[in-house]
Predicted model as a PDB file, atoms N, CA, C, CB and O in Angstrom, pLDDT in the B-factor column:
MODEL        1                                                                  
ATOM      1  N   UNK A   1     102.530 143.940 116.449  1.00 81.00           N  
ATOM      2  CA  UNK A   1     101.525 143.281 117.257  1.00 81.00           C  
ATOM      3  C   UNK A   1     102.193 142.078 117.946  1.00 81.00           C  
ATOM      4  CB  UNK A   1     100.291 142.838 116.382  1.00 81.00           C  
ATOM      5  O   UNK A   1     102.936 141.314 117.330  1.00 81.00           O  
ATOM      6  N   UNK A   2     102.012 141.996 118.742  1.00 88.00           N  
ATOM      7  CA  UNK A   2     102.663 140.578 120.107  1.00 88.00           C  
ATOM      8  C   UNK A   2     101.966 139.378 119.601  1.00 88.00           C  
ATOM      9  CB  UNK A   2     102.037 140.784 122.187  1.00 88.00           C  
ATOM     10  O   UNK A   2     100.983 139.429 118.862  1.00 88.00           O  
ATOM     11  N   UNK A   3     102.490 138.355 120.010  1.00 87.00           N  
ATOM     12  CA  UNK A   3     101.832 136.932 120.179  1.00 87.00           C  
ATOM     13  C   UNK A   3     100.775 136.920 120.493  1.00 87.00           C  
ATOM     14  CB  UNK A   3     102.288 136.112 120.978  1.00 87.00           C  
ATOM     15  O   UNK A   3      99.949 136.246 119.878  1.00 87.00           O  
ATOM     16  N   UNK A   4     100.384 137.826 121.787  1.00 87.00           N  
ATOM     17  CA  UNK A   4      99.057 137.547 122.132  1.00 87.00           C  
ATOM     18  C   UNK A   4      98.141 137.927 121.678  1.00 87.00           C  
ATOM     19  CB  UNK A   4      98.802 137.720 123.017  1.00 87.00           C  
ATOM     20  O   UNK A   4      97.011 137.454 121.556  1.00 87.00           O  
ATOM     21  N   UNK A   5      98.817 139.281 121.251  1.00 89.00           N  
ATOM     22  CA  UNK A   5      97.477 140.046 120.586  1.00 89.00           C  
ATOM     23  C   UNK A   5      96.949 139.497 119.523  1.00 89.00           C  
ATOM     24  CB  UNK A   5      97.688 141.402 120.119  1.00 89.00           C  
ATOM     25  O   UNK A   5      95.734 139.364 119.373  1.00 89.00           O  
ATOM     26  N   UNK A   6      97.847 139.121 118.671  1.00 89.00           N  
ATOM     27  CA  UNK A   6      97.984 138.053 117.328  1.00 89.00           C  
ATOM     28  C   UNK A   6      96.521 136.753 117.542  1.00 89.00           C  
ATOM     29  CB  UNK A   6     100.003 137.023 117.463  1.00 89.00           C  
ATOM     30  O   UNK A   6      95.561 136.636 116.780  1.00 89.00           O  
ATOM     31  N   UNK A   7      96.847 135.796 119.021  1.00 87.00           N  
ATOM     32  CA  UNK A   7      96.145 135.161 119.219  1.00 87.00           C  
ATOM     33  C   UNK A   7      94.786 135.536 119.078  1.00 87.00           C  
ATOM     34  CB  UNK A   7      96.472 134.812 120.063  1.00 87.00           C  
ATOM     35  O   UNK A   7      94.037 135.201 118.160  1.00 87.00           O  
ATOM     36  N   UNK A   8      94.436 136.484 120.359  1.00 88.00           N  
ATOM     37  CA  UNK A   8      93.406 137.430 120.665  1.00 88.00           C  
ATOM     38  C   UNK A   8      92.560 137.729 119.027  1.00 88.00           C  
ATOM     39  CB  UNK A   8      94.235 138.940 121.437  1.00 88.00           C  
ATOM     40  O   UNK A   8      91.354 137.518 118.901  1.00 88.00           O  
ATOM     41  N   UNK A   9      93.226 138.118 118.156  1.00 90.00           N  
ATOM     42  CA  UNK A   9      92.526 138.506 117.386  1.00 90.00           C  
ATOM     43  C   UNK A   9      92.228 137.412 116.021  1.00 90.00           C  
ATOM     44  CB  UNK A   9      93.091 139.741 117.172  1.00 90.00           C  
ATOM     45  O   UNK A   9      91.526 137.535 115.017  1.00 90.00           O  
ATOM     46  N   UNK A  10      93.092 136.342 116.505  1.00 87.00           N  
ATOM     47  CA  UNK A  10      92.691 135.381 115.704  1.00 87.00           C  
ATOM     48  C   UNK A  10      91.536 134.206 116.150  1.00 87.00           C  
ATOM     49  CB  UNK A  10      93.887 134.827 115.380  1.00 87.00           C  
ATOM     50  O   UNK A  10      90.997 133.384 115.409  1.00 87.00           O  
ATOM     51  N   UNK A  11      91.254 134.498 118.260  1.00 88.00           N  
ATOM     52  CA  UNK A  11      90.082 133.935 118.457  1.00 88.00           C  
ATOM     53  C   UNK A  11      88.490 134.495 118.158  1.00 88.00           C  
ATOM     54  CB  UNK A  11      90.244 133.699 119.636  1.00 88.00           C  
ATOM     55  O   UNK A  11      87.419 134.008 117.798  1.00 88.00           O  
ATOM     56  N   UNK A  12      89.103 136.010 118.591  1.00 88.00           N  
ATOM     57  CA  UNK A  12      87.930 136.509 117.940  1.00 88.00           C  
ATOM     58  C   UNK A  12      87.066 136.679 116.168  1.00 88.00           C  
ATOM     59  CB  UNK A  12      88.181 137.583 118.392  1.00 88.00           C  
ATOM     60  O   UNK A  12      85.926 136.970 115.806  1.00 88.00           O  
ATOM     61  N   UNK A  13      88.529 136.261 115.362  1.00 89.00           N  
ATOM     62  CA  UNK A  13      88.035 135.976 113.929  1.00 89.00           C  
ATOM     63  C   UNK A  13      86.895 134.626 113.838  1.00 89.00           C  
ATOM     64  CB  UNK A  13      89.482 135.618 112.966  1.00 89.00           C  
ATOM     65  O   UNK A  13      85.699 134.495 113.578  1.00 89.00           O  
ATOM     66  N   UNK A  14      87.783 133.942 114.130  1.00 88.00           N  
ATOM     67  CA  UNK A  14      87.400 132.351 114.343  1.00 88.00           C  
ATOM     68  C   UNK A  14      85.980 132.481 115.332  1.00 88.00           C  
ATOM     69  CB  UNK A  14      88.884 131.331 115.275  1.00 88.00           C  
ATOM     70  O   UNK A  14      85.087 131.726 114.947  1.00 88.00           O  
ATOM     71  N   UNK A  15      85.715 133.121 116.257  1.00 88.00           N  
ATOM     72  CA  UNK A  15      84.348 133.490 116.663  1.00 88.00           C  
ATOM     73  C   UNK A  15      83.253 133.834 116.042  1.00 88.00           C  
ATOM     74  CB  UNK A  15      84.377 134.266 117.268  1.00 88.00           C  
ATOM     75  O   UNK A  15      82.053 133.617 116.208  1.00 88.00           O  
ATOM     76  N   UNK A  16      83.938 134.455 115.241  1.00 89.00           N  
ATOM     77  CA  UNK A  16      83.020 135.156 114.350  1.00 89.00           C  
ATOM     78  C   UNK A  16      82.615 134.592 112.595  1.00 89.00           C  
ATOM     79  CB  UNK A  16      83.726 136.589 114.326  1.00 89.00           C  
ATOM     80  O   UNK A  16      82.086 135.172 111.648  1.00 89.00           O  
ATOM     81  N   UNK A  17      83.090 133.394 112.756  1.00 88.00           N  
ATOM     82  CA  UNK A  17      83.268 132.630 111.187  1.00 88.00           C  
ATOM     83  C   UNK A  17      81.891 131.801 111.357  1.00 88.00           C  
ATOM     84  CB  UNK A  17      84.947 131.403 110.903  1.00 88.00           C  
ATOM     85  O   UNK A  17      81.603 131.101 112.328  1.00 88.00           O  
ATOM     86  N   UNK A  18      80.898 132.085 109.911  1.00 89.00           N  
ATOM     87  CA  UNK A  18      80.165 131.300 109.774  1.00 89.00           C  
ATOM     88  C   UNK A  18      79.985 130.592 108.432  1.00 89.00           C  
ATOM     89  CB  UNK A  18      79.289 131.797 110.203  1.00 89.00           C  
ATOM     90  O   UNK A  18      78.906 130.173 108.012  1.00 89.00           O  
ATOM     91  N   UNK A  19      81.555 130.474 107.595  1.00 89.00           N  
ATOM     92  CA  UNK A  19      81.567 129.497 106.517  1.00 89.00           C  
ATOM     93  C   UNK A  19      82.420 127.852 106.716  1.00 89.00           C  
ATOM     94  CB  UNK A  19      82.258 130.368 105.322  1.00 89.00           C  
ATOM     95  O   UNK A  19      83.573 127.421 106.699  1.00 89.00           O  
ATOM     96  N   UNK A  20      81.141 127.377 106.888  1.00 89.00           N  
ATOM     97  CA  UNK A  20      82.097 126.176 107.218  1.00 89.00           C  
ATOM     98  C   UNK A  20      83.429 125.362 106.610  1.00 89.00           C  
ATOM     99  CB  UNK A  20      81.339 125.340 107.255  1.00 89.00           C  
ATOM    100  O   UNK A  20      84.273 124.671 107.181  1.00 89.00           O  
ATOM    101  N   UNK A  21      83.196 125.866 104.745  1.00 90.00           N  
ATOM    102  CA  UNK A  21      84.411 125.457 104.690  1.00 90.00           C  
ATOM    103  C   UNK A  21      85.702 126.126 105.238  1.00 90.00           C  
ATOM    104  CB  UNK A  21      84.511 125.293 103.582  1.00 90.00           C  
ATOM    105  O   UNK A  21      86.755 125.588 104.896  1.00 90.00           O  
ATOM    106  N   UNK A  22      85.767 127.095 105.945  1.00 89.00           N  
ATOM    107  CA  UNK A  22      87.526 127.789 106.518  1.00 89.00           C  
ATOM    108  C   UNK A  22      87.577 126.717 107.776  1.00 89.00           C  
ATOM    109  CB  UNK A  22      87.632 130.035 107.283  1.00 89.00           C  
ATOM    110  O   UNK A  22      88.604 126.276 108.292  1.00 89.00           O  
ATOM    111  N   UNK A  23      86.127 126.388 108.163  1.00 88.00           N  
ATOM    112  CA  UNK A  23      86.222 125.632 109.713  1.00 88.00           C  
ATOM    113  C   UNK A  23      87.108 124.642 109.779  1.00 88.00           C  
ATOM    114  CB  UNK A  23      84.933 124.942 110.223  1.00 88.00           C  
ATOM    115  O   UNK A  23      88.116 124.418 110.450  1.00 88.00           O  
ATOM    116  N   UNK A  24      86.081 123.698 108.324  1.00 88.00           N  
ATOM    117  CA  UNK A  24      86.845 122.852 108.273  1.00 88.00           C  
ATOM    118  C   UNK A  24      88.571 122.729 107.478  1.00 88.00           C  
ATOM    119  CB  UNK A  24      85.957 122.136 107.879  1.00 88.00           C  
ATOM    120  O   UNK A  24      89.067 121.643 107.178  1.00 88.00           O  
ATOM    121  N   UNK A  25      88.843 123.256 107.390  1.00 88.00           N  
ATOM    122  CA  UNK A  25      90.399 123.758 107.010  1.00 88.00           C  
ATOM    123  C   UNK A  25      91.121 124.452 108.043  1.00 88.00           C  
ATOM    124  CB  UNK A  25      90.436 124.765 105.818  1.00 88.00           C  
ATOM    125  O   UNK A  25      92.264 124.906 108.094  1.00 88.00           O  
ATOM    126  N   UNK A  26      90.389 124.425 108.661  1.00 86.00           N  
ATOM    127  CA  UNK A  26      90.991 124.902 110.194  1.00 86.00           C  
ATOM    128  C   UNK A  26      91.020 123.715 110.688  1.00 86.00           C  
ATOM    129  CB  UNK A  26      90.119 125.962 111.222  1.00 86.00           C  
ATOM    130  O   UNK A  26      92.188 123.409 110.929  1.00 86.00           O  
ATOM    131  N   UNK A  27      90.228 122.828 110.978  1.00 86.00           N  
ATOM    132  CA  UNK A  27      90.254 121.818 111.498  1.00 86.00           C  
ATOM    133  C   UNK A  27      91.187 120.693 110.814  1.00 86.00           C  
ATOM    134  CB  UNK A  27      89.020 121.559 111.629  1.00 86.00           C  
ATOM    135  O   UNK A  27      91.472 119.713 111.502  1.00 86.00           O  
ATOM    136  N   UNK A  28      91.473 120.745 110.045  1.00 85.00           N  
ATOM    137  CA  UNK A  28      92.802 119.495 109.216  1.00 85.00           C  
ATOM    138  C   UNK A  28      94.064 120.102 109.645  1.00 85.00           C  
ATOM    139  CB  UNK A  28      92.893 119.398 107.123  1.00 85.00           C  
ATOM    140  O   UNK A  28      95.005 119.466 110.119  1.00 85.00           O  
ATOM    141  N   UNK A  29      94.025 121.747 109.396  1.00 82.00           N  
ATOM    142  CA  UNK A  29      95.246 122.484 110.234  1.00 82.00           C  
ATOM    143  C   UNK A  29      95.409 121.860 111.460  1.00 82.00           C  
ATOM    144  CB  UNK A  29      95.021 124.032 110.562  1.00 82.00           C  
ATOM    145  O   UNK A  29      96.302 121.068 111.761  1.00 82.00           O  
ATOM    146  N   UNK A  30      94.848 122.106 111.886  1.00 81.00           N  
ATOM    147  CA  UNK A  30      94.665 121.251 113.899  1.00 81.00           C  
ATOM    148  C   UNK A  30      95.266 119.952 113.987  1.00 81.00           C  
ATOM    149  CB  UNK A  30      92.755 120.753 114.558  1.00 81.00           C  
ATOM    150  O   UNK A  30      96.124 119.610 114.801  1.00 81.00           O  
ATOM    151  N   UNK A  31      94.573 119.018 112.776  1.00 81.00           N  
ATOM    152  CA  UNK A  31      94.893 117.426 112.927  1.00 81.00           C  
ATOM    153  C   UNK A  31      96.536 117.326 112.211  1.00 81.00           C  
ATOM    154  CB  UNK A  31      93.513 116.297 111.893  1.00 81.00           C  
ATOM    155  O   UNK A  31      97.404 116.551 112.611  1.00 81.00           O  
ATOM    156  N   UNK A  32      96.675 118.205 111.193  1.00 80.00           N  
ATOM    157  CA  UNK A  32      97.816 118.194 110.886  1.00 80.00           C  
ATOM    158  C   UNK A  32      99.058 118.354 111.399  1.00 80.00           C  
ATOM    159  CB  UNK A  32      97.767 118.666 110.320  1.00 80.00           C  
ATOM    160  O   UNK A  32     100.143 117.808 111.198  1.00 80.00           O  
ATOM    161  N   UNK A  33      98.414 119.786 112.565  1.00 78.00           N  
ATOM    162  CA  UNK A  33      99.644 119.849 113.738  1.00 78.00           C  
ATOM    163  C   UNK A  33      99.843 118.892 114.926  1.00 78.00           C  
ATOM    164  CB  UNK A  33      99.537 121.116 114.454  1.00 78.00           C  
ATOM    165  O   UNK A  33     100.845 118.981 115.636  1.00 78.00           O  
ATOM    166  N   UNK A  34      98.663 117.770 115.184  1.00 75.00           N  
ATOM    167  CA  UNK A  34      98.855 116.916 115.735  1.00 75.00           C  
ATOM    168  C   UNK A  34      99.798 115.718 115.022  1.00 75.00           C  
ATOM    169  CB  UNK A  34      97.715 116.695 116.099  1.00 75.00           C  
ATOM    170  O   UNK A  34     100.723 115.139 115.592  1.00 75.00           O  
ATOM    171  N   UNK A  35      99.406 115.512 113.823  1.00 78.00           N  
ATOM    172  CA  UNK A  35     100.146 114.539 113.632  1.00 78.00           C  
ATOM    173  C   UNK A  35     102.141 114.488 113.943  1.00 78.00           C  
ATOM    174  CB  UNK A  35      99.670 114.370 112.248  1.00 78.00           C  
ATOM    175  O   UNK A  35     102.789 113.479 114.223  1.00 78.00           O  
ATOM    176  N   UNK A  36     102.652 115.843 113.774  1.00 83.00           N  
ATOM    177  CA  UNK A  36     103.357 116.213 113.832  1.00 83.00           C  
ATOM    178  C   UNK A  36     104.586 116.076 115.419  1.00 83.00           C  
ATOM    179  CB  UNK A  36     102.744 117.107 113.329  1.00 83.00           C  
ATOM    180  O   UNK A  36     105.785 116.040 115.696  1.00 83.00           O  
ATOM    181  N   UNK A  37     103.320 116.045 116.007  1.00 80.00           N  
ATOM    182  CA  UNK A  37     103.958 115.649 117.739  1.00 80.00           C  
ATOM    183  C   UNK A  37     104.406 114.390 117.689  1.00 80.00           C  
ATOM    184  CB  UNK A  37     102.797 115.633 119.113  1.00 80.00           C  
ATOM    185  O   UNK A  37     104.121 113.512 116.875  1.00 80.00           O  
ATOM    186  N   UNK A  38     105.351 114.345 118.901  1.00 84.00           N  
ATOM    187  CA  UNK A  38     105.183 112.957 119.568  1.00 84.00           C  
ATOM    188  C   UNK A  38     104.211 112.342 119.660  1.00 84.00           C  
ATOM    189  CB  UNK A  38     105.449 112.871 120.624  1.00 84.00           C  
ATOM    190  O   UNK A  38     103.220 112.999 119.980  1.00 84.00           O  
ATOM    191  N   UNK A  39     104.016 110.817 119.430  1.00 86.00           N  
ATOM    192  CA  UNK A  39     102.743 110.615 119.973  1.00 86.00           C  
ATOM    193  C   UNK A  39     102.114 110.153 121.528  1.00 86.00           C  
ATOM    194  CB  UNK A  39     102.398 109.794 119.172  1.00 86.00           C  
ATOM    195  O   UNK A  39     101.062 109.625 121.888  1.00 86.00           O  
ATOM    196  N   UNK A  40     103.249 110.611 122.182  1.00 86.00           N  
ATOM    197  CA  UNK A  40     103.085 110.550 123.743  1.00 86.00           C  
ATOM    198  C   UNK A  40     102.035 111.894 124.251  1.00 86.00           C  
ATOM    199  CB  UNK A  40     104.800 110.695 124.520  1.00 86.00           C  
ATOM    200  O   UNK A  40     101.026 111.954 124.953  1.00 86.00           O  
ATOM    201  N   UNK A  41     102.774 112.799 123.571  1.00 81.00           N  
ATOM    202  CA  UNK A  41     102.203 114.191 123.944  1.00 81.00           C  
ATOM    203  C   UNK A  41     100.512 114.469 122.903  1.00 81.00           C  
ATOM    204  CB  UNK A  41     103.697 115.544 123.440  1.00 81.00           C  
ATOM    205  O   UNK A  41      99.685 115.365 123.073  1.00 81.00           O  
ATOM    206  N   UNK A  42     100.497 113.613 122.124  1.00 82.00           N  
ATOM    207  CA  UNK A  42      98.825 113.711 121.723  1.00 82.00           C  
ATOM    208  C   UNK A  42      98.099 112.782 122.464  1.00 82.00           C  
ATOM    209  CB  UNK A  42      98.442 113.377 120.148  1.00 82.00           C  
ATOM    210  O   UNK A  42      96.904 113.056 122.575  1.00 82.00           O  
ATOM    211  N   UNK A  43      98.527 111.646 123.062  1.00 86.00           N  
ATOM    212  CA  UNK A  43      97.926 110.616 123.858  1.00 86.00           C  
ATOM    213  C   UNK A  43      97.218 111.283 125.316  1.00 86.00           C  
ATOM    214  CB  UNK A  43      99.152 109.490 124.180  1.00 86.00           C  
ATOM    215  O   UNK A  43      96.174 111.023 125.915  1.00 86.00           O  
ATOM    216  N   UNK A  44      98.283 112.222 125.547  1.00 82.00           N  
ATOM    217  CA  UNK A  44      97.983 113.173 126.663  1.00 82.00           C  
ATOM    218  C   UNK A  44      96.681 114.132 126.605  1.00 82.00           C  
ATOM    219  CB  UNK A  44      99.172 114.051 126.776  1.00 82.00           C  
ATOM    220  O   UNK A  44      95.819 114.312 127.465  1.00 82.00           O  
ATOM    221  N   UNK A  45      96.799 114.614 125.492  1.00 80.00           N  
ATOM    222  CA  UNK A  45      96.244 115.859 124.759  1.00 80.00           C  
ATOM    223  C   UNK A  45      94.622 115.292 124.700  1.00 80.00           C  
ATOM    224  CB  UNK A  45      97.090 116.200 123.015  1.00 80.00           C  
ATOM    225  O   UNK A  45      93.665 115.962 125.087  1.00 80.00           O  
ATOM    226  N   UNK A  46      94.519 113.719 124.051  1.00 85.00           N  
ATOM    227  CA  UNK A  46      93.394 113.156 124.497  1.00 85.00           C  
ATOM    228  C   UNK A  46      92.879 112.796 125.256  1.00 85.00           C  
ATOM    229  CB  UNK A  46      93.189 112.668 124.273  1.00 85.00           C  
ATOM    230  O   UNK A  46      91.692 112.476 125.196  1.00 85.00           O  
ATOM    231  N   UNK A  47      93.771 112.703 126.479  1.00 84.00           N  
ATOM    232  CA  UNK A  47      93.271 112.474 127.653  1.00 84.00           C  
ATOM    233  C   UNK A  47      93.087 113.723 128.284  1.00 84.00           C  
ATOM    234  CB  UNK A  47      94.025 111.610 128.367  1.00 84.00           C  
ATOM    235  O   UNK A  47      91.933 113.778 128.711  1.00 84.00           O  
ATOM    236  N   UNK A  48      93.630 114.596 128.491  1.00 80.00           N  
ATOM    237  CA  UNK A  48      93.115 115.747 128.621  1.00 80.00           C  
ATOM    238  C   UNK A  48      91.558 116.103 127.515  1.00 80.00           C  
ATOM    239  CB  UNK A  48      94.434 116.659 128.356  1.00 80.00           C  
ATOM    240  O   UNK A  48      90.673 116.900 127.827  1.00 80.00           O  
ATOM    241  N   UNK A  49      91.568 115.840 127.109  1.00 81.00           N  
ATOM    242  CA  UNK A  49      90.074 116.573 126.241  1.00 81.00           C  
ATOM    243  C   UNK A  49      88.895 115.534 126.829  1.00 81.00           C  
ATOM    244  CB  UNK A  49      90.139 116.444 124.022  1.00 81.00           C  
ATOM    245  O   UNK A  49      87.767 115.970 127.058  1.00 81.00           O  
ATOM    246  N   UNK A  50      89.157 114.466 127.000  1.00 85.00           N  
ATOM    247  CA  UNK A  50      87.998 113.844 127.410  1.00 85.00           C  
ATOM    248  C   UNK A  50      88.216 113.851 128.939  1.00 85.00           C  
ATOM    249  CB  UNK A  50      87.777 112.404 126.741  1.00 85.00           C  
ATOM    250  O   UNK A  50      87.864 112.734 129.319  1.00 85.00           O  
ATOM    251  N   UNK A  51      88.497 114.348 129.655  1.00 82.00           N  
ATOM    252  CA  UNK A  51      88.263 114.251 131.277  1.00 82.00           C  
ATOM    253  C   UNK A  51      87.354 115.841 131.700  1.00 82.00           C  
ATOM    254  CB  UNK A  51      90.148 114.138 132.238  1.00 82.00           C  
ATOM    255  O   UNK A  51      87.426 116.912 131.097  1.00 82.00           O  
ATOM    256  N   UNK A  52      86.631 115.543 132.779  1.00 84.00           N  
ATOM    257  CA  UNK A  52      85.311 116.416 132.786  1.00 84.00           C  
ATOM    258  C   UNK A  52      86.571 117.589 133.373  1.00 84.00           C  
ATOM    259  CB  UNK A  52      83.585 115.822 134.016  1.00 84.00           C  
ATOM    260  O   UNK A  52      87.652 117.355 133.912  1.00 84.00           O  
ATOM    261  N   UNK A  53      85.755 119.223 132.924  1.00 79.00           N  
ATOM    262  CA  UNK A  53      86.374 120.541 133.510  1.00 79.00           C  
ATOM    263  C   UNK A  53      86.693 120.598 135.061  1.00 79.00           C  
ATOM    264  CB  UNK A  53      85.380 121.709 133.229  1.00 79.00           C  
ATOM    265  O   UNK A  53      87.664 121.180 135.544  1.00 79.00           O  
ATOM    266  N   UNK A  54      85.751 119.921 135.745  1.00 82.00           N  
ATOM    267  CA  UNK A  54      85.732 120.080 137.264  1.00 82.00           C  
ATOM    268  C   UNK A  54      86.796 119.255 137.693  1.00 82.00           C  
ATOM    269  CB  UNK A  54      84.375 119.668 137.983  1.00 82.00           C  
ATOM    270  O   UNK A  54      87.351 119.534 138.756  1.00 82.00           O  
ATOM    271  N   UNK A  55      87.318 117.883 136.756  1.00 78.00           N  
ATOM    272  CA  UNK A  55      88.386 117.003 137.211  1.00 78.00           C  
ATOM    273  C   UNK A  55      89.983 117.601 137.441  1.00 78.00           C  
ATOM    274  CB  UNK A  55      88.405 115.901 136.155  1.00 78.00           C  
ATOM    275  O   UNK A  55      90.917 117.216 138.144  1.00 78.00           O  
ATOM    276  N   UNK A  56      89.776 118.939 136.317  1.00 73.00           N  
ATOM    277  CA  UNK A  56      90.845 118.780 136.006  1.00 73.00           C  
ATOM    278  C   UNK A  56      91.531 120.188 136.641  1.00 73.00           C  
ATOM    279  CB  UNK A  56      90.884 118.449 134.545  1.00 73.00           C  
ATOM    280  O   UNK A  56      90.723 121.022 137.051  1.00 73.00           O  
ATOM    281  N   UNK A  57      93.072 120.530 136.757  1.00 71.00           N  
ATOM    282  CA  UNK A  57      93.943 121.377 137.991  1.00 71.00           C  
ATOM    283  C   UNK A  57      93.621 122.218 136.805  1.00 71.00           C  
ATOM    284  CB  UNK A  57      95.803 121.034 138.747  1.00 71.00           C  
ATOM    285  O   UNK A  57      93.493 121.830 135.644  1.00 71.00           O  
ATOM    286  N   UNK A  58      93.538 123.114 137.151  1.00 72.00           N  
ATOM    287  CA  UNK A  58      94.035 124.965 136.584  1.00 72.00           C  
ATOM    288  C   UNK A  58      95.342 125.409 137.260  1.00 72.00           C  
ATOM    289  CB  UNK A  58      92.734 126.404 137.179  1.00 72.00           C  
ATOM    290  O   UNK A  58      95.632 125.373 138.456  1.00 72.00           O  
ATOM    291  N   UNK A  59      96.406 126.039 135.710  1.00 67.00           N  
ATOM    292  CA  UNK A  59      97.346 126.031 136.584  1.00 67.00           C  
ATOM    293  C   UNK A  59      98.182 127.698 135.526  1.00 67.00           C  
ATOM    294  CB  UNK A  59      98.270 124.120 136.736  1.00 67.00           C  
ATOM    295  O   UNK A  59      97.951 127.855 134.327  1.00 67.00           O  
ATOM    296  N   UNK A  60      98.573 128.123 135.884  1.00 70.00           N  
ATOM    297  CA  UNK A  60      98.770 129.015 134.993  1.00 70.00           C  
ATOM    298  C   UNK A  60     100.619 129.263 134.220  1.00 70.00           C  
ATOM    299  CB  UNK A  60      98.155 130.258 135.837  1.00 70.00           C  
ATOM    300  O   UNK A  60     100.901 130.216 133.494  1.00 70.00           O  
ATOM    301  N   UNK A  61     101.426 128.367 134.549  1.00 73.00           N  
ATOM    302  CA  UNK A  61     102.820 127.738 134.240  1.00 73.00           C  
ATOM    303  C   UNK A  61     102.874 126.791 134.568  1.00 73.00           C  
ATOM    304  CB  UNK A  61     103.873 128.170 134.637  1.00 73.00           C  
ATOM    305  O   UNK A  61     102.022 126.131 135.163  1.00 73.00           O  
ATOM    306  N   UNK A  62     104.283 126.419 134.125  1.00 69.00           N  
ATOM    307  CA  UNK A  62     104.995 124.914 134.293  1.00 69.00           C  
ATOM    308  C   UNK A  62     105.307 124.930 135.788  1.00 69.00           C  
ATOM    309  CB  UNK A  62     106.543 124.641 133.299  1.00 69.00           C  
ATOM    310  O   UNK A  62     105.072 123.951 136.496  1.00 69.00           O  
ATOM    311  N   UNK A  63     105.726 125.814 136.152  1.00 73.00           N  
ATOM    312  CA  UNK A  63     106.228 125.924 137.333  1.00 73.00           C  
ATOM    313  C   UNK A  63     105.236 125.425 138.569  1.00 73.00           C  
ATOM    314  CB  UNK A  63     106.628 127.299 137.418  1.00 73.00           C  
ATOM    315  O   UNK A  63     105.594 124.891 139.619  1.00 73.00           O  
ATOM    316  N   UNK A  64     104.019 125.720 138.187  1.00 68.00           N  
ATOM    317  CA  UNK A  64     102.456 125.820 138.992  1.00 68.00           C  
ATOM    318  C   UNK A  64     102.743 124.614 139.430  1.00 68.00           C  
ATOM    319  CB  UNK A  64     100.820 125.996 138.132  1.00 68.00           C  
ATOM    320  O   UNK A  64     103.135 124.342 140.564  1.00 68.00           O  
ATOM    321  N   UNK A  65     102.458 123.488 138.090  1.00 66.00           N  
ATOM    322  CA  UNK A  65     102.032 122.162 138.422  1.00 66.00           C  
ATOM    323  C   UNK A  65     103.194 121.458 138.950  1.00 66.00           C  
ATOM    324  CB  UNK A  65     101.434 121.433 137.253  1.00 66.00           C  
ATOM    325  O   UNK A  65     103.027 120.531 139.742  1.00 66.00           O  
ATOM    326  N   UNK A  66     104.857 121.978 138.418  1.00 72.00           N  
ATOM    327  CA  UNK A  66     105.716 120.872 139.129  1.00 72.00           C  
ATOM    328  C   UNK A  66     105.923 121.173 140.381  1.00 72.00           C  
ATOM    329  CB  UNK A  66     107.025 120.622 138.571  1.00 72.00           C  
ATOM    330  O   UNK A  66     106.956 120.746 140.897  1.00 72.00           O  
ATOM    331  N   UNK A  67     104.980 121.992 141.187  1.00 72.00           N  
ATOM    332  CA  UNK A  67     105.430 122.517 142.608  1.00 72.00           C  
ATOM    333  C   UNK A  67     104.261 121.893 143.568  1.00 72.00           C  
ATOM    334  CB  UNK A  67     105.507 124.371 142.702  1.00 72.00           C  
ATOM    335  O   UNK A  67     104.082 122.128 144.763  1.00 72.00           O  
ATOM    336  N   UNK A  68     103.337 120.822 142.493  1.00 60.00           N  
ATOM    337  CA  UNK A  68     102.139 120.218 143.328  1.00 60.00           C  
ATOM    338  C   UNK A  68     102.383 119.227 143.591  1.00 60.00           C  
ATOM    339  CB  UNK A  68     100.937 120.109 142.883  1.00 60.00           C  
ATOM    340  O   UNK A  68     101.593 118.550 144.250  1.00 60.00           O  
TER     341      UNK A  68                                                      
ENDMDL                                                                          
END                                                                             
């Protein structure tokens, strides 16, 4: 199975979860892999999450955005 498919079927698990404790153990997973970054690149990551959908570029590579 590929990466993606891998993904794919791990959003649709996670769709489909209605015990909150895996959520939340999913969710410390999450904070855990944040802590782990730079903290330049989570500073970002928050600024990205709080700016509205309509603000923000859709871009589908790296390449996309360094060519704007």
């Amino acid at each position: 199975m590929s990466i993606e498919q891998r993904k794919i079927s791990l959003i649709n698990w996670i769709t489909n979860l209605d015990d909150e404790t895996v959520i939340d153990q999913m969710e410390g997973f999450r904070k855990a892999s944040l802590d782990d970054l730079p903290r330049e690149i989570v500073e970002l990551l928050k600024i990205s999450d709080s700016e509205s959908p309509d603000d923000c570029v859709e871009h589908t590579n790296s390449r996309d955005i360094l060519n704007r």
